[in-house]
C-alpha positions as CSV (number, residue, x, y, z in Angstrom):
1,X,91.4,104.3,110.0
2,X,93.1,107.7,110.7
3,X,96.5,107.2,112.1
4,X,98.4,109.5,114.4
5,X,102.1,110.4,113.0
6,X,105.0,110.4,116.0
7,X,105.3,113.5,117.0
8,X,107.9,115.3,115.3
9,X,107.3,118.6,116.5
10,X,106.9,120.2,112.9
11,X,103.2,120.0,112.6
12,X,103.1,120.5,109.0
13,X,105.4,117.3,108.2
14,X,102.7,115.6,111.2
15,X,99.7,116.9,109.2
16,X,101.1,115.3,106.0
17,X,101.7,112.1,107.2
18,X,98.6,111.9,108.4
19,X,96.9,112.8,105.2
20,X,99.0,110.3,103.5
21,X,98.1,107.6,106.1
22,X,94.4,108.2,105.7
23,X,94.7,108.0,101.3
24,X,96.6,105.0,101.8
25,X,94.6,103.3,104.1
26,X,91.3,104.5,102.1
27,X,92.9,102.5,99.0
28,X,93.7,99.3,101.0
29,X,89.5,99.4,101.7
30,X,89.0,99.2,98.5
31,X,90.8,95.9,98.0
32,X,88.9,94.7,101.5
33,X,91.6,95.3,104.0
34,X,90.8,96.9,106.9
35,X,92.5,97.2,110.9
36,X,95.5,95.0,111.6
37,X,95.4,93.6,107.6
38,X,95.9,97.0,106.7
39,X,98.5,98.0,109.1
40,X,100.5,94.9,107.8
41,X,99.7,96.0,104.3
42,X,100.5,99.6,104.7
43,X,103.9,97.9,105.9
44,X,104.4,95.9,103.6
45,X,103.3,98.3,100.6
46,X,105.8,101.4,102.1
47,X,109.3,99.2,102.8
48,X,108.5,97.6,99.3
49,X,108.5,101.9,97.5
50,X,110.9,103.1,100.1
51,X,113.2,100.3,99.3
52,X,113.3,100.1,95.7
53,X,113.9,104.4,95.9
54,X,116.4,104.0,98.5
55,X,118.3,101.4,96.8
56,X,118.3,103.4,93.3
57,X,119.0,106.8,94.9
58,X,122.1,105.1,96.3
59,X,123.1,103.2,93.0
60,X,122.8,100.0,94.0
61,X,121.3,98.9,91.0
62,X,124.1,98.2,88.5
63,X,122.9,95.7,86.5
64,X,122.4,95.9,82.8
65,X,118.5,95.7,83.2
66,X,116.5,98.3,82.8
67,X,115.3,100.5,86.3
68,X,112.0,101.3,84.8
69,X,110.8,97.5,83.9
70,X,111.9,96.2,87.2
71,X,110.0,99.0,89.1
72,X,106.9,97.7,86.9
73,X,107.7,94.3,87.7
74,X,107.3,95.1,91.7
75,X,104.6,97.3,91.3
76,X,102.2,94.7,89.5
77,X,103.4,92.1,92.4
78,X,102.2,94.6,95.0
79,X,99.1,94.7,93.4
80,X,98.9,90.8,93.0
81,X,99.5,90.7,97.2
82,X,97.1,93.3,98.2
83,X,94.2,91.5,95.7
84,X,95.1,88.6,97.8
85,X,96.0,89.6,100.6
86,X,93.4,87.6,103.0
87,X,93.7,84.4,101.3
C-alpha cells in the first residue's frame, strides 16, 4: 500500500515519508496485515516510538529505572500486538 504524504511543499521531506510509509507498511505484510489493519497498525506502531522519544527528549522520565530496559519492554509488546494483531 503506497501512501501519499500531506503535502508539505518540500518534496524531499514528501518523498521520504513516502518511502518510510511504503518500508513500514511492507513489514506489517509480513506479519499478515494488510489495508485498514495496517493503517490502524502503522498508528498504533508510530504514536507508540513517537511517544516514548517525545516523552524522553522532554525528560519526562525521572524515575530510577533504567530508559534502555523500558524501551525493550515496549518494543517486545509491539511485536507481541502486531503477531496478534487479527485475533
Amino acid at each position: 500500500m503506497t501512501v501519499h504524504a500531506p503535502a508539505s511543499g518540500d518534496d524531499d521531506d514528501a518523498s521520504a515519508s513516502s518511502s518510510i510509509s511504503d518500508v513500514v507498511f511492507n513489514v506489517l505484510e509480513g506479519y499478515g496485515l494488510l489495508g485498514d489493519d495496517a493503517v490502524d497498525a502503522t498508528r498504533f506502531l508510530r504514536s507508540s516510538l513517537h511517544g516514548f522519544v517525545d516523552l524522553e527528549t522532554r525528560g519526562a522520565f525521572e524515575l530510577p529505572v533504567d530508559l534502555e530496559r523500558s524501551f525493550a519492554r515496549l518494543t517486545e509488546s509491539v511485536v507481541v500486538a502486531l503477531d496478534t494483531w487479527s485475533r
